[in-house]
TIPA-798520 format. One record per residue (C-alpha): z, x, y. Coordinates in steps of 0.02 Angstrom, whole numbers, padded with zeros to 5 digits, always signed. Layout:
ZXY ...
//
This chain:
+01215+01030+00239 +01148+01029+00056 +00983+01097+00005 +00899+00911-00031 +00970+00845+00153 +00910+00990+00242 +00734+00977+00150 +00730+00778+00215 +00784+00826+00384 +00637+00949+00430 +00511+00839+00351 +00585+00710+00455 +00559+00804+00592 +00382+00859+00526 +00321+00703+00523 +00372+00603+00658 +00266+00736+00764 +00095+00738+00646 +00084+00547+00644 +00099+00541+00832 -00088+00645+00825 -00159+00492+00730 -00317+00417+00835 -00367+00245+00815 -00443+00151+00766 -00475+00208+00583 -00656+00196+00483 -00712+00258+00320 -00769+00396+00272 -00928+00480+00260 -00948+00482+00068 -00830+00294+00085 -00690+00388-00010 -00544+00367+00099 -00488+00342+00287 -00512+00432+00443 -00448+00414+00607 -00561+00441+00772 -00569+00612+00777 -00608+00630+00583 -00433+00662+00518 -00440+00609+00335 -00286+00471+00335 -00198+00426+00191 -00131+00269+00168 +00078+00309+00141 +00124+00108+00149 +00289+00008+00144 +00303-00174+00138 +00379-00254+00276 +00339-00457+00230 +00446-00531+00350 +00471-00401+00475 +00413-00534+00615 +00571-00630+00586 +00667-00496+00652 +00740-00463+00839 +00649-00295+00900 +00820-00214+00861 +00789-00222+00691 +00607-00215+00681 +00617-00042+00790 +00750+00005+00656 +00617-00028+00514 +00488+00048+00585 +00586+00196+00657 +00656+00236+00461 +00477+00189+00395 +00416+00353+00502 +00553+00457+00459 +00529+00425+00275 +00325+00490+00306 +00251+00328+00314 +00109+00268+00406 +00057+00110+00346 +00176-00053+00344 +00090-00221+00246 +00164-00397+00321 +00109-00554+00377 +00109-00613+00557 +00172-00807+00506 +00270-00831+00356 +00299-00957+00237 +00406-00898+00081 +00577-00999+00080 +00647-00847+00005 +00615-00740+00138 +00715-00728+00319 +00693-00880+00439 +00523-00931+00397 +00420-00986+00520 +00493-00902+00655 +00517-00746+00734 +00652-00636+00791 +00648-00746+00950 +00679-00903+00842 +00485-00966+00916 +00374-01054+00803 +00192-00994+00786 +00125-01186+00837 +00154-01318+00957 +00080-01464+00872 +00074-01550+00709 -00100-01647+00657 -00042-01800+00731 -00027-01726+00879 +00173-01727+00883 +00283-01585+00895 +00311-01465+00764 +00466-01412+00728 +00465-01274+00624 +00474-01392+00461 +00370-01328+00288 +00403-01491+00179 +00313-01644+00200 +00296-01814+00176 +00126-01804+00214 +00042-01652+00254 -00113-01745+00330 -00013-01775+00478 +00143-01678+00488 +00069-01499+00439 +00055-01377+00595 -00098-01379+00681 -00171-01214+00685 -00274-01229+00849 -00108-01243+00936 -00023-01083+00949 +00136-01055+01041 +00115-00929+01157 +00300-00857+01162 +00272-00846+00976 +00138-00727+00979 +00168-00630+01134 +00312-00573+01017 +00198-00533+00879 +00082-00416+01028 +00252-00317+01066 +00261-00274+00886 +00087-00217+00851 +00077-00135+01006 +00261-00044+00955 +00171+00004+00768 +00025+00060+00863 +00128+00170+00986 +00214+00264+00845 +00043+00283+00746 +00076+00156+00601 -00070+00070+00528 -00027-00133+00510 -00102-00216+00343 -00083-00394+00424 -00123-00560+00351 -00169-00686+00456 -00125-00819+00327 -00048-00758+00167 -00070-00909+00059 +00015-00890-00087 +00042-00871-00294 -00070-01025-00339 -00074-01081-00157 +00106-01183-00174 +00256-01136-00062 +00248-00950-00046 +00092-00969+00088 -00024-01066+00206 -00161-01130+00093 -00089-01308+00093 -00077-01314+00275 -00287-01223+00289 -00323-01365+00180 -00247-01497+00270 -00314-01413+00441 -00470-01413+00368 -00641-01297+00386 -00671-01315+00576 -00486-01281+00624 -00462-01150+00483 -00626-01070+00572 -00565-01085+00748 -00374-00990+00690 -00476-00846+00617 -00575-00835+00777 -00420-00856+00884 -00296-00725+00819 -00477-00602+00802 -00516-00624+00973 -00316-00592+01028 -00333-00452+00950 -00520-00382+00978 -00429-00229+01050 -00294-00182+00946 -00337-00033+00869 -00222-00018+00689 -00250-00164+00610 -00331-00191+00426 -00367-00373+00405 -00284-00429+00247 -00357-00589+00133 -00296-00708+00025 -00132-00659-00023 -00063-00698-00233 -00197-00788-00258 -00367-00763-00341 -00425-00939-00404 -00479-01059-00276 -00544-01219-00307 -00693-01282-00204 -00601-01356-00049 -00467-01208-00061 -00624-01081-00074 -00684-01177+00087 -00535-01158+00206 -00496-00974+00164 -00687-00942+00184 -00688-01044+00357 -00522-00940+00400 -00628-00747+00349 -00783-00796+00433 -00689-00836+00603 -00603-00667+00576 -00763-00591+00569 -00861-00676+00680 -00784-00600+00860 -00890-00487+00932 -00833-00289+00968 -00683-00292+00873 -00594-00137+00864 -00508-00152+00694 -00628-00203+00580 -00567-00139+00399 -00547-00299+00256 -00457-00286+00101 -00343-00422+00002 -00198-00452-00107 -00289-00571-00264 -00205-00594-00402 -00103-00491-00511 -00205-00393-00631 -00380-00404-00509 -00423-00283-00384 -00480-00350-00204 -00679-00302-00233 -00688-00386-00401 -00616-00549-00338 -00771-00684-00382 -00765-00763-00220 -00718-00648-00092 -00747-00475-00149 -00900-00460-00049 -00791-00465+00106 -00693-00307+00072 -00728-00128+00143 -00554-00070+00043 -00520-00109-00142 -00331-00165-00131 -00259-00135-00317 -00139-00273-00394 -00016-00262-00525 +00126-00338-00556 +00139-00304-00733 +00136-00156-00864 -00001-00256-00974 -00125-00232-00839 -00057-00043-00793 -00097+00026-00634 -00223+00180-00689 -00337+00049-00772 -00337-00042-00643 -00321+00090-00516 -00474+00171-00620 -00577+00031-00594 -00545+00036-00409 -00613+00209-00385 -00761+00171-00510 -00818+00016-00381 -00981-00031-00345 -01034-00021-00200 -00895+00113-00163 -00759+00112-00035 -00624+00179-00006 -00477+00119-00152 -00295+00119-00133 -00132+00051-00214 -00086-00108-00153 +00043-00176-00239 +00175-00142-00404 +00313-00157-00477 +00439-00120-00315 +00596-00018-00309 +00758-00113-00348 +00658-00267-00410 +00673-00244-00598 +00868-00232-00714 +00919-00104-00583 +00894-00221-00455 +00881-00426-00415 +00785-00454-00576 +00653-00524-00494 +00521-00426-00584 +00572-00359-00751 +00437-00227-00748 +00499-00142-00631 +00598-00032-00734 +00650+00152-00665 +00566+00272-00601 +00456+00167-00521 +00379+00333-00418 +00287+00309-00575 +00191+00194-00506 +00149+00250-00350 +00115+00428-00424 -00009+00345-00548 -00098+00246-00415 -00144+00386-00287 -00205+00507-00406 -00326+00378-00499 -00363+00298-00328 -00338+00446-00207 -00349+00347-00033 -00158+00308-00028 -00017+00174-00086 +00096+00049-00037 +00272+00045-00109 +00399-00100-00071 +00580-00145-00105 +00652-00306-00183 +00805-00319-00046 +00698-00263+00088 +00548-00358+00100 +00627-00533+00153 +00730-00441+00298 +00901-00553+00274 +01037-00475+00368 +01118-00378+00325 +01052-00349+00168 +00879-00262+00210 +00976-00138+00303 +01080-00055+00143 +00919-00036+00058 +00835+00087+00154 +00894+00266+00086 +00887+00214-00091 +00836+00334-00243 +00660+00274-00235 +00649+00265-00050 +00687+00453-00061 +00554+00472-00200 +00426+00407-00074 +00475+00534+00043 +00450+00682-00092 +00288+00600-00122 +00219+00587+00073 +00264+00744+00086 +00184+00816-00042 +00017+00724-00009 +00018+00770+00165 +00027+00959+00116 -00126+00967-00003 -00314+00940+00035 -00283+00762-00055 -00449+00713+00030 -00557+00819-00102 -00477+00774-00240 -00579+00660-00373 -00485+00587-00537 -00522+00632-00698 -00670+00575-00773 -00736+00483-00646 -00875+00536-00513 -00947+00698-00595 -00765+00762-00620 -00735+00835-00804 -00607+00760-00915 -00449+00873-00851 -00330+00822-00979 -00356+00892-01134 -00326+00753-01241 -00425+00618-01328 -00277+00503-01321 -00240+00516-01159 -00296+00346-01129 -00261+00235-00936 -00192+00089-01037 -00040+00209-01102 +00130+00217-01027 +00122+00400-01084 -00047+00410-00966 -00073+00592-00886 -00161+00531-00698 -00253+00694-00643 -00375+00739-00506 -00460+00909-00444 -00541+00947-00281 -00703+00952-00342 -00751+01118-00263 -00639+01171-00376 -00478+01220-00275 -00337+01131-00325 -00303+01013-00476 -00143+00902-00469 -00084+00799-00627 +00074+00668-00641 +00151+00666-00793 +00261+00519-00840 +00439+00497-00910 +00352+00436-01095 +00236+00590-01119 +00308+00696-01225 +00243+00871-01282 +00115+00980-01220 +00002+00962-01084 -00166+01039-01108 -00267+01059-00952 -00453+01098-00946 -00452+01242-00799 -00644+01240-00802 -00635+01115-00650 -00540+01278-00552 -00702+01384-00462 -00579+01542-00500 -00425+01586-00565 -00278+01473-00501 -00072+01469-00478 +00005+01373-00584 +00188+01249-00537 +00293+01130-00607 +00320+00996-00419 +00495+00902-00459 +00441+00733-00397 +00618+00697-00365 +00673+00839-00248 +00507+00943-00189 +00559+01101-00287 +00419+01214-00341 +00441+01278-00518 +00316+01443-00549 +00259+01427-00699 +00174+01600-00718 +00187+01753-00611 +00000+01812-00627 -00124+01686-00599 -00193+01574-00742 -00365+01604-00806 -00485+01455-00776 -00622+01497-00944 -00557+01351-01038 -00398+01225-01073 -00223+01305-01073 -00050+01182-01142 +00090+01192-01025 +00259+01122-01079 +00366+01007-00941 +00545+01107-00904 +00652+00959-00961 +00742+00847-00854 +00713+00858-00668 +00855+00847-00531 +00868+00660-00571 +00888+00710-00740 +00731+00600-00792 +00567+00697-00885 +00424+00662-00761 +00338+00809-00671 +00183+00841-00562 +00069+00987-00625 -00013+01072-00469 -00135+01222-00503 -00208+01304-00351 -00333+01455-00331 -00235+01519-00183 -00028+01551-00197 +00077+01385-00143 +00222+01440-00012 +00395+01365-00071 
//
């Protein structure tokens, strides 16, 4: 067995037994930085999209999920109905069962998501189909089981509310019905323990009677009594994270961070995130995904490689977590989804869970931000760059991690000050977990010191993590 496979194997092994311990449900912290579960275990959010994972038979849902742990996941993001024509079988499950019974005129509904008139022949959401959704309770209470956190929307409406989502059909349901769905699917399930209540979904701009139905649909989430999972963040709009969204930011208690694109990058925005008043706890959302971009189905041309990049960027200027996705996998069409799982960046994700898991992430603070000194060295070091160092210290003054990208080139000049004593300096190879020591003898922490990246890493791409830590890191 080779060095890399053996590595993935006892992680694998690693993890399938820590994220068994997780207690739900989760709430936010004391100082509303991150996650913790019920016995105070900081939790990280380590997500994977999973869109259209309800359109699957539990065989291949279990097979997700079951690879999703193994990889050091414990967070999946999908919606419970879906809409996108693009995606596998939409609107029905791995059953082949329709979420509704009726249509507004009180016919049948079969299933269909183009109208002549949407008045009449849209589903009526007061009408659920019972087969449909005791489905949907075997899942969550499968995620739950195996200690995955669900990001679930309820009604992911869609870029600019067309085809991709449900805001045509809340609008032609109307405020009162909109309201009773929201109470409905809340009150199914008040008890369900790992759920984070997503909003909106690609879309950030409503106009007054769209504002009305997704309001109507929010305030009959919330208005169930003795929920158990009562965490709120959204998916807006590329380039807007969920707490600065003008009509519904107010609803959030996490700060979901959008990007789609490199002119908005993801430390600005991620930045911004952290920086949010009132704070809460801020986390990656969404990016450019893995195979998505030229390497990929073209679907995003952003998404160039590495896109660990991303990801890497987004937790350290955001610290609570990230969710990654993949361009093949996220629509689940068989068999497709399944030779997608164990790619390159799939792999990357599991250096990166790893790695995050093994550190006192929970302490950590990025740079600049929240008392924490400026830890990069540099004046043009600036969160709008592709070249952009993302750093963070434990503010105590114990560890200090820093991503460096593939377009930085040069030295790296650190400001050790933020270390409370002398610390161990490494080069982490984000592709394969080595350790690098950079230095023998520890590294003195009465000013700024320039390290210089060792070349290529075991991809034979330039990016490195910098981790400097006051006690010795085992190998």
């Amino acid at each position: 067995m080779s060095r890399s496979l053996l590595f993935c194997f006892l992680f694998l092994i690693f993890y399938q037994e820590s994220f068994s311990q997780v207690t739900f449900p989760l709430r936010v912290s004391d100082d509303k930085r991150y996650l913790v579960d019920k016995n105070n275990k900081p939790f990280p959010i380590l997500g994977r999209t999973a869109w259209f994972i309800i359109s699957q038979p539990e065989e291949g849902y279990k097979k997700f999920i079951d690879n999703t742990i193994l990889h050091g996941h414990n967070a999946i993001e999908f919606a419970v109905i879906t809409h996108w024509p693009t995606g596998n079988h939409a609107p029905f499950n791995g059953e082949g069962e329709k979420p509704f019974l009726k249509t507004l005129d009180g016919s049948d509904w079969t299933g269909k998501l183009k109208y002549n008139n949407i008045d009449k022949e849209s589903p009526d959401l007061t009408t659920p189909n019972e087969k449909y959704w005791r489905y949907a309770d075997k899942f969550l209470a499968y995620c739950q089981e195996r200690g995955l956190l669900v990001f679930m929307f309820s009604a992911y409406v869609g870029y600019e509310g067309q085809e991709q989502g449900w805001m045509k059909e809340l609008v032609a349901n109307g405020k009162e019905k909109s309201m009773s769905y929201g109470a409905w699917i809340a009150n199914r399930y008040k008890n369900q323990k790992n759920i984070v209540w997503m909003l909106l979904g690609d879309m950030g701009r409503f106009n007054e009677e769209q504002r009305l139905v997704e309001q109507a649909l929010i305030d009959g989430l919330k208005s169930v009594k003795d929920q158990q999972s009562v965490l709120y963040t959204a998916e807006s709009h590329s380039g807007e994270n969920a707490a600065d969204n003008p009509h519904f930011g107010d609803e959030m208690t996490l700060n979901g961070v959008y990007t789609w694109e490199l002119a908005i990058p993801v430390p600005f925005l991620a930045r911004n995130a952290f920086a949010h008043e009132p704070v809460m706890p801020a986390f990656l959302l969404e990016e450019p995904y893995d195979e998505e971009g030229p390497d990929g189905n073209k679907f995003n041309p952003n998404a160039t490689q590495p896109v660990r990049r991303f990801q890497w960027w987004g937790w350290l200027s955001t610290i609570g977590g990230y969710i990654a996705g993949n361009g093949y996998v996220w629509p689940f069409i068989d068999p497709t989804w399944q030779q997608h799982l164990e790619t390159d960046g799939a792999k990357d994700m599991i250096i990166l869970n790893k790695f995050i898991q093994s550190v006192d992430w929970w302490k950590l603070v990025p740079s600049g931000l929240n008392g924490m000194k400026n830890i990069i060295d540099n004046p043009n070091n600036k969160d709008t760059s592709v070249s952009y160092i993302s750093a963070a210290a434990a503010k105590e003054g114990s560890l200090l991690v820093a991503y460096i990208p593939p377009a930085f080139k040069g030295e790296v000049k650190v400001d050790l000050t933020v270390l409370i004593k002398p610390g161990y300096a490494y080069w982490f190879d984000p592709t394969d977990g080595r350790y690098i020591t950079i230095e023998k003898s520890a590294v003195s922490n009465k000013g700024a010191k320039s390290f210089i990246p060792p070349g290529k890493n075991s991809k034979g791409e330039s990016d490195w993590v910098l981790v400097v830590s006051t006690h010795r890191i085992r190998k």
